[in-house]
SESE-854099 format. One record per residue (C-alpha): residue number from 1; residue in three letters; x, y, z. Coordinates in steps of 0.2 Angstrom, whole numbers. Example, Ala and Ser with C-alpha at 12.3 -4.5 7.8 and 13.67 -1.06 7.14 Angstrom:
BEGIN
PT  num  residu      u      v      w
PT    1     ALA     62    -22     39
PT    2     SER     68     -5     36
This chain:
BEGIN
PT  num  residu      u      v      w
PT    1     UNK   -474    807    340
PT    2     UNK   -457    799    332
PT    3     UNK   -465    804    314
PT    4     UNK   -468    819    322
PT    5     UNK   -452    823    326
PT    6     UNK   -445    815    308
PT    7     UNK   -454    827    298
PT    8     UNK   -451    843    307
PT    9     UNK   -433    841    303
PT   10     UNK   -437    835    285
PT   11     UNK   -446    851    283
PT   12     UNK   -435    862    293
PT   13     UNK   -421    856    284
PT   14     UNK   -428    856    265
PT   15     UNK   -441    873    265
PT   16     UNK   -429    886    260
PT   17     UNK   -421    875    245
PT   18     UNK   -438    868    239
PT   19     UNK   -443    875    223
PT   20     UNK   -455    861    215
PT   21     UNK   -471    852    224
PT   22     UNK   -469    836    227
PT   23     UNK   -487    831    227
PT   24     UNK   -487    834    208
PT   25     UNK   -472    826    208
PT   26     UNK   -482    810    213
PT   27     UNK   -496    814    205
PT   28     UNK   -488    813    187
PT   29     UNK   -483    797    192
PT   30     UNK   -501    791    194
PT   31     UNK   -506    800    181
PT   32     UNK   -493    789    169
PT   33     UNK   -498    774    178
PT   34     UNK   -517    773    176
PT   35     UNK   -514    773    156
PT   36     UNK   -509    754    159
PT   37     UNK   -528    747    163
PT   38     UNK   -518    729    164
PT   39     UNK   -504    718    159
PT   40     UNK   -496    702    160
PT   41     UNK   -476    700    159
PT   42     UNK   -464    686    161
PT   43     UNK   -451    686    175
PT   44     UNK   -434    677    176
PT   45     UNK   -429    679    195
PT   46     UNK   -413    677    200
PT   47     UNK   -409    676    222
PT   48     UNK   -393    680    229
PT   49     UNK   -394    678    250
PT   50     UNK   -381    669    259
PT   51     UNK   -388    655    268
PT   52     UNK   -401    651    253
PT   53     UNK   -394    644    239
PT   54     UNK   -406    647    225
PT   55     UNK   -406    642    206
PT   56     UNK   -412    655    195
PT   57     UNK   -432    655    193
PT   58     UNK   -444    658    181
PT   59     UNK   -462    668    186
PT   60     UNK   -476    676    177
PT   61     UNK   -485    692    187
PT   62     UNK   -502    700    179
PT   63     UNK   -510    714    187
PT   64     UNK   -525    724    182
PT   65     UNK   -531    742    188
PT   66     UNK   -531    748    203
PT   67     UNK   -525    733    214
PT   68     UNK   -528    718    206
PT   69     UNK   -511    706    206
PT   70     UNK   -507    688    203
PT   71     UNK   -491    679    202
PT   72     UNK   -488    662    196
PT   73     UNK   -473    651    196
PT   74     UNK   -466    634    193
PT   75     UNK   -454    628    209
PT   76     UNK   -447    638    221
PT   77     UNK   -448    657    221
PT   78     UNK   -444    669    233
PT   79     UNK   -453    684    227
PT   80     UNK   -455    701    240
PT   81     UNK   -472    706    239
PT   82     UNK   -467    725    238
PT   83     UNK   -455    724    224
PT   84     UNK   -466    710    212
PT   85     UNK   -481    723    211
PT   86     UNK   -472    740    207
PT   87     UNK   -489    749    206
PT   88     UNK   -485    768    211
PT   89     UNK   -502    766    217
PT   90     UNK   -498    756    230
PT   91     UNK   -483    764    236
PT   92     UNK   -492    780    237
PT   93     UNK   -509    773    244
PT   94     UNK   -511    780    261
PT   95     UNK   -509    793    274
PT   96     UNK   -491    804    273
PT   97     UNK   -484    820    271
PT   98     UNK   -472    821    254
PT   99     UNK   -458    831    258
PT  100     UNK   -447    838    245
PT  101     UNK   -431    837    243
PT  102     UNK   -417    840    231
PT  103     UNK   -415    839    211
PT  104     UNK   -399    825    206
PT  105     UNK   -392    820    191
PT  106     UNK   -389    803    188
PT  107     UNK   -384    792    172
PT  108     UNK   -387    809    162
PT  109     UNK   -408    810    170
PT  110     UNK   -415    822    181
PT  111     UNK   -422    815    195
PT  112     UNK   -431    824    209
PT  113     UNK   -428    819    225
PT  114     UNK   -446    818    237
PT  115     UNK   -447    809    257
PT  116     UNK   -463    800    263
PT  117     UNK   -466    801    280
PT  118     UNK   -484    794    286
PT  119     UNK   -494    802    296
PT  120     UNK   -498    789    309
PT  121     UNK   -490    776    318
PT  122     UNK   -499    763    311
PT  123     UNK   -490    765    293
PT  124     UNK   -480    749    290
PT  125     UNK   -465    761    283
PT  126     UNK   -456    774    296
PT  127     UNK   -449    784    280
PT  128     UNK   -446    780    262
PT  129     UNK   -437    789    248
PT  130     UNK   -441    790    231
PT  131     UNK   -431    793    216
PT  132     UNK   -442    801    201
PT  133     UNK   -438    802    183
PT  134     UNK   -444    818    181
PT  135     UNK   -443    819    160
PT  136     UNK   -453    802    160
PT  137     UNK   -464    802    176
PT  138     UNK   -457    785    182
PT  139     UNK   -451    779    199
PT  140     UNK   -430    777    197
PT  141     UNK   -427    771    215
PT  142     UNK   -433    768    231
PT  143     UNK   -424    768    249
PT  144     UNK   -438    761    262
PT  145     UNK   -435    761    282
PT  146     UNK   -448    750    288
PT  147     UNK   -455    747    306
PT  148     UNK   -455    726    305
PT  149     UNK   -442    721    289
PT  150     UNK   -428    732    290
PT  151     UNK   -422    744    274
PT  152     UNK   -426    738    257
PT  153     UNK   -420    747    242
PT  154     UNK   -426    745    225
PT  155     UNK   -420    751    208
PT  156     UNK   -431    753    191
PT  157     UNK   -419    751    175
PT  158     UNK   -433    755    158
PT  159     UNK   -434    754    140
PT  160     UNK   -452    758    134
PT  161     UNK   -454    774    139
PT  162     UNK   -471    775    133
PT  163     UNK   -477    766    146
PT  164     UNK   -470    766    165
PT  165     UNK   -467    746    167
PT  166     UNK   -449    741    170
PT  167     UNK   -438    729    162
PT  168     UNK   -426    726    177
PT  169     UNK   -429    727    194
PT  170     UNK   -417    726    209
PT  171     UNK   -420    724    225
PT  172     UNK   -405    725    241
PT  173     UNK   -412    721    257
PT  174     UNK   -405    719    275
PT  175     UNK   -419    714    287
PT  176     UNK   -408    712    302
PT  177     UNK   -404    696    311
PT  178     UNK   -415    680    315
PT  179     UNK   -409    663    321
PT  180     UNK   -409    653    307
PT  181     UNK   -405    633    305
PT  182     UNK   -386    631    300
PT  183     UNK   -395    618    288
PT  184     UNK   -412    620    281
PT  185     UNK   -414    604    275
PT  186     UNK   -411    595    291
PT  187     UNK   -425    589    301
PT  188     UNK   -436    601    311
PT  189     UNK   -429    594    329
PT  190     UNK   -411    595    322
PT  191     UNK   -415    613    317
PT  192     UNK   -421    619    333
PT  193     UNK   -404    612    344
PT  194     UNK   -393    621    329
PT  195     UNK   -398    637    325
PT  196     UNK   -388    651    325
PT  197     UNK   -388    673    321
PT  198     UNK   -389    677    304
PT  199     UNK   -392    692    295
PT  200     UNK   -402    692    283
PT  201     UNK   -398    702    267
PT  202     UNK   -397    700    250
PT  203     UNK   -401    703    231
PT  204     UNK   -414    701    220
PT  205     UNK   -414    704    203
PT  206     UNK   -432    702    191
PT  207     UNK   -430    703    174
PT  208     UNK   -446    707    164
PT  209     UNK   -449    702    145
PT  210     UNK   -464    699    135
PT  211     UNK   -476    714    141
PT  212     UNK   -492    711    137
PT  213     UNK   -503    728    141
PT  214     UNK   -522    732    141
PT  215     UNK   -525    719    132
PT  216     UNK   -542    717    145
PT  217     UNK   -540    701    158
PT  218     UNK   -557    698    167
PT  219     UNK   -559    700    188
PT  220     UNK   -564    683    186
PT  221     UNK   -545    679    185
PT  222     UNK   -539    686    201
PT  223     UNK   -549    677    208
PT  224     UNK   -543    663    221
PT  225     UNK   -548    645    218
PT  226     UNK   -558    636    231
PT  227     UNK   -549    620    234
């Protein structure tokens, strides 16, 4: 009912100005997408959050058509799922209505403006907003509401505009609060008597280099080794 109620006023509030359709909006975005078959990339991660102190990280990610994804790294990385495998076809996988919105320039492109609002309750996202480059058919941002993590937004910065892979990726996130240990290296008892609200909201910045693309890696090696 809530998504119900979302979408009749994203509707009643965008028909009379919308001019384009936003499900071939999307759909030129999977069309460009589905040219990379697989790749591999290197990753240097850097964390900003205030209670995690963090030294800057390195990662490799590969990923092969349509949902295969791998990520490995030396140490300690916090890496969000959602922003690690920017596959449009798994932000767009699933039941919604695309709602258009407005046409914006921004750092002289043309970016279309289109709402996602699912269709059932059982959607992990209550709304999300994408950014699209319309000249190159790549994602430019995106603001998510979700029901469990809070907002998330993350924004797409390219340089091979052949191919819709980004070269730096920023994620800002604000998850809300939890009760978190004034000191994380203290002891799990000690922990528990001094925990304390924190909000939990950061950055994180991903820097690709070293694309690799449809160069052809096997199933095989997504496949999880059996201890």
């Amino acid at each position: 009912m809530k998504n119900f109620f979302v979408l009749s006023i994203l509707v009643s509030i965008t028909l009379a100005a919308q001019t384009k359709d936003p499900n071939k909006l999307l759909d030129a975005l999977k069309t460009k997408f589905e040219k990379v078959k697989d790749y591999q990339a290197d990753v240097d991660v850097k964390l900003d959050m205030e209670f995690i102190k963090a030294p800057p990280t390195k990662a490799k990610v590969y990923f092969k058509q349509p949902d295969k994804f791998k990520l490995d790294s030396d140490g300690f990385a916090m890496l969000p799922k959602q922003s690690t495998n920017f596959s449009p076809m798994q932000l767009l996988k699933g039941d919604y209505t695309a709602v258009y919105v407005r046409s914006e320039k921004a750092e002289g492109k043309s970016l279309d403006v289109v709402k996602l609002v699912p269709n059932n309750d059982t959607s992990s996202f209550i709304i999300s907003t994408l950014w699209i480059d319309t000249d190159n058919s790549v994602i430019s941002k995106v603001e998510t509401a979700t029901k469990r993590s809070g907002t998330v937004k993350t924004e797409f910065s390219y340089t091979q505009d052949s191919m819709p892979l980004p070269t730096v990726l920023k994620l800002t996130f604000n998850l809300g609060e939890a009760n978190l240990p004034v000191n994380p290296m203290s002891s799990k008892k000690d922990n528990e008597q001094t925990r304390r609200p924190t909000r939990i909201k950061g950055t994180v910045v991903m820097t690709y280099t070293n694309y690799i693309i449809n160069k052809g890696i096997p199933d095989k090696f997504f496949e999880e080794k059996k201890m």
